[in-house]
N, C-alpha and C positions, 0 to 999 in steps of 0.2 A: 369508751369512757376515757381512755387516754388521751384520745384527740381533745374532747370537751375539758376535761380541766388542764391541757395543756402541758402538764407537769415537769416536761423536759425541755422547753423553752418556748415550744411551737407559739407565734407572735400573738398575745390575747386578740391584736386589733384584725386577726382577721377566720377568729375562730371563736368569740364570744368574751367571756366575763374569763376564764382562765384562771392561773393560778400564780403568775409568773410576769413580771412586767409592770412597768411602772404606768396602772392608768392608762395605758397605748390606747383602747380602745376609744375614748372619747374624740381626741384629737384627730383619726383618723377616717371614721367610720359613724356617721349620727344613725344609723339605723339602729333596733333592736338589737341587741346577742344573737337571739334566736332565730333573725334572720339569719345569719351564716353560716348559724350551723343546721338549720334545715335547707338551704342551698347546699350546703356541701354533701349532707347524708343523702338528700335526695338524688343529687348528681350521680352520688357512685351506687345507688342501687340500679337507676336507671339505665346506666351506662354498662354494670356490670365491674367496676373498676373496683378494685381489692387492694387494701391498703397495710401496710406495715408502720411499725414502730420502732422508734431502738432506743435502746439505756443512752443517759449522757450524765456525767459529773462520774459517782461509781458504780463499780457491780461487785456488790459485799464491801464488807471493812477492808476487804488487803488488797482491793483495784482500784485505782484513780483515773481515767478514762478518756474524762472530760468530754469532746465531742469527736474522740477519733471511731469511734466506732459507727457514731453518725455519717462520717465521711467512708467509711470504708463500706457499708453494705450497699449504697449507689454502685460501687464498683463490683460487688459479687452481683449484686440485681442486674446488671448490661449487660452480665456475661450468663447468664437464664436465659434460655427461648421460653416463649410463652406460658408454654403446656406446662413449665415449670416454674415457675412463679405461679400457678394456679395453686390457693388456698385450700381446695379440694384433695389433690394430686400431693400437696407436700404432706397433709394429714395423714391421707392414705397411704403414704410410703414410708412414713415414719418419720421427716422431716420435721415434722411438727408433733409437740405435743402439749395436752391443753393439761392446765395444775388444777388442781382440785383444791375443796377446801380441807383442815385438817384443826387438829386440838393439838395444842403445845401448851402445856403447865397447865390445864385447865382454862386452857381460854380457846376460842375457835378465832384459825388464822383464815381469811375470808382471802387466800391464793387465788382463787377462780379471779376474780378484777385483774388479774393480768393477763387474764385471756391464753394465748399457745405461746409456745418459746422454742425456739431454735434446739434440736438434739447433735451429740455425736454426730448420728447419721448424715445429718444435714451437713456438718462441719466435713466430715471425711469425701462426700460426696458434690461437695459445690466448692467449699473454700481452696483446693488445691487448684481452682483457677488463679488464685490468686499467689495463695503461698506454697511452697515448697514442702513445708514441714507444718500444715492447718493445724493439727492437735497438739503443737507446742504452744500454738497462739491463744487459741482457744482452749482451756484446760475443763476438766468436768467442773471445777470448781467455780470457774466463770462461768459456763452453761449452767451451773446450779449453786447460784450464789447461797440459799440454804446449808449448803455443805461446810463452808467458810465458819458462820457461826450462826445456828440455829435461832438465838433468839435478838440477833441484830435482824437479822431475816422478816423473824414475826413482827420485829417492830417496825420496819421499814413498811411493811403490807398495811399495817395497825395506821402510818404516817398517810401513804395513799387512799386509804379508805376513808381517811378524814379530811384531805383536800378535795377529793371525789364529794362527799358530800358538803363540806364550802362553797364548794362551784357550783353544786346542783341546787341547793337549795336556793341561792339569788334568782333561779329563774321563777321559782313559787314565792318570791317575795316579791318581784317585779311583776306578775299577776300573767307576763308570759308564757310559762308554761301549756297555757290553755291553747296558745297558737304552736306547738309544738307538733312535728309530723308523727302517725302513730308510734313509730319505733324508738323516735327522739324522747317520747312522751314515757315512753316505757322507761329506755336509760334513765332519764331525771328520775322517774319515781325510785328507781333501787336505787341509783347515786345518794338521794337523799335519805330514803324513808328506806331502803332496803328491802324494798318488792315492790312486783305491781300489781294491785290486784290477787295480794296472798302469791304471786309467781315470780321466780326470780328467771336472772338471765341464762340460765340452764334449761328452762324448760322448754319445751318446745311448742308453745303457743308465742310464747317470747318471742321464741326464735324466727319461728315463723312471721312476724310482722317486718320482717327483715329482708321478705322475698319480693321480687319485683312485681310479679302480680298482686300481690295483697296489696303494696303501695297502691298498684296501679287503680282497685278496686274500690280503695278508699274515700270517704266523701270528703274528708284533706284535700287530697289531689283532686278531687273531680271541680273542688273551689278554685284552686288553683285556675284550672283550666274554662274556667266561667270567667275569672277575673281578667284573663288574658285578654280573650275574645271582647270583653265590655270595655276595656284601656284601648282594645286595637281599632275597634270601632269608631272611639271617640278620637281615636288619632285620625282617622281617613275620613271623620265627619271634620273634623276642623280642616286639614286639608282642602277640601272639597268646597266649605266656605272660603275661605280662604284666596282660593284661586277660583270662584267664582266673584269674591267681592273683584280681586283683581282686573277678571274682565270685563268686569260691570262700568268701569270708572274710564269716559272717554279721556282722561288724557294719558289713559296705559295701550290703545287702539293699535299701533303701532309696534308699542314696545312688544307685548302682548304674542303679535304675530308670529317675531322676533326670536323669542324665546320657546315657542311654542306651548304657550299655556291651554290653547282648545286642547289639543293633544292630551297634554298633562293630567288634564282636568278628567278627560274621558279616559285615563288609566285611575283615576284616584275614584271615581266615580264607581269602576271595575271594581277596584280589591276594596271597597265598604259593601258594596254587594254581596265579595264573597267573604270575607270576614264577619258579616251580619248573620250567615248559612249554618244550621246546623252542621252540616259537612266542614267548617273547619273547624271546628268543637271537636270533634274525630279525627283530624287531623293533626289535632296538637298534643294529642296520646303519645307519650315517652317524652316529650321535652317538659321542661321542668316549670311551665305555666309562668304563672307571676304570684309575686306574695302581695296579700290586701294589707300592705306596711299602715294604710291610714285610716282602719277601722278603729275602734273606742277599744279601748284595753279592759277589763273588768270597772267598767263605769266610768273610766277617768276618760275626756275626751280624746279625738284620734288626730296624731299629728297636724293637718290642717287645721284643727278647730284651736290646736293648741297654742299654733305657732299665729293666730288670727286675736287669738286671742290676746296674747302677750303683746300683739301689735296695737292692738286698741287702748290697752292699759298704759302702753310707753308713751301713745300719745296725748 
């Protein structure tokens, strides 16, 4: 949820609609939002790649921070071997711990949208790579900016829960949504509407669409990987034309030889073969397919028809 509305600066233009940023996104990047960010979510389930966050500007009313703290966990994360930076392993040790939600004056503070937060433990056990004295730097009061003042706390939560759904909801007014990968499709809906399907990000159906098999199983991805295969096709079919017209045309006879276009021809000839095969449809299981960027969006035509169209009008 953090990544998606951005909210500590990460650049809109290359993580969707955001919350932060003058516009970047247009000038940068003509695709959808939603491409980026089902490219990116899908990457790291596929990969396995586990991602963190950190405060920037303050943490509570009496810390101003800005972006050092941004700079400093790259330098405690280099000095993690692996096994520890695993998101699993810091939970289970205590490293990590996930907030809950809670009632404060009669209103319920929705904590959980920040997901786990660095403890003590963490601090006592990792930061003395760095510092000398970690728990003067890091005090409880910063590890639990609640502490500070409880209902600058709630209000803060109250602020994020409301750019969270700002940001979620552009992708159901952009009709978006609908191309969204399962788990993406989940976030937006609590981002916005505050569940999915009566379930929130706690549950463990949720949760579960978050596993790499479930992606993997999904008829999302399995599109994906149709799409691929029909773009790869039409690449090694033009090819093949291509340098078929070329040898076709007596005054390339020569050239032709030259460069070894037979050759060429009888490799591109090859991989349309095997890219037309069931078998590499199976073979493209774990990479991240391709996105059908120029299908019709809820009725409105698909980029080619759009940008054909607006050509025919200008003329």
């Amino acid at each position: 949820m953090d990544f998606i509305s951005s909210l500590t600066g990460k650049s809109p233009s290359t993580t969707g609609f955001g919350s932060e940023g003058a516009l970047t996104k247009g000038p940068f990047n003509a695709l959808w939002p939603i491409v980026d960010l089902n490219n990116a979510l899908v990457s790291y389930i596929l990969t396995g790649y586990s991602t963190f966050t950190t405060s920037a500007g303050v943490v509570g009313p009496r810390y101003r921070v800005d972006h050092d703290i941004s700079l400093l966990i790259p330098e405690i994360w280099c000095r993690l071997y692996p096994h520890e930076r695993d998101p699993k392993h810091l939970i289970e040790a205590g490293h990590l711990e996930r907030l809950e939600d809670y009632d404060f004056e009669g209103t319920t503070v929705l904590a959980s949208r920040l997901g786990y937060r660095i403890t003590t433990k963490f601090v006592h056990t990792y930061f003395g790579r760095v510092f000398d004295n970690p728990s003067a730097v890091f005090t409880e009061d910063i590890l639990k900016p609640e502490l500070q003042d409880p209902a600058v706390f709630a209000d803060g939560v109250a602020n994020i829960v409301e750019a969270q759904h700002r940001v979620a909801a552009a992708y159901f007014e952009d009709g978006t949504i609908e191309d969204a990968c399962p788990p993406l499709r989940a976030l937006l809906h609590v981002m916005a509407q505050g569940d999915y399907k009566g379930k929130g990000v706690g549950d463990a159906e949720i949760r579960a669409l978050f596993s790499r098999e479930a992606l993997l199983a999904s008829d999302w991805y399995q599109e994906r990987l149709t799409v691929k295969q029909r773009r790869d096709v039409a690449l090694w079919e033009r090819h093949v034309r291509s340098l078929t017209e070329f040898l076709a045309s007596p005054g390339h006879r020569d050239e032709a030889q030259r460069l070894g276009i037979p050759r060429r021809l009888e490799h591109a000839r090859a991989e349309l073969d095997r890219v037309r095969s069931p078998e590499y449809v199976r073979a493209l299981v774990g990479t991240i397919g391709a996105d059908p960027v120029h299908r019709p969006v809820h009725g409105r035509p698909g980029r080619v028809e759009s940008v054909a169209a607006e050509v025919v009008a200008a003329g």
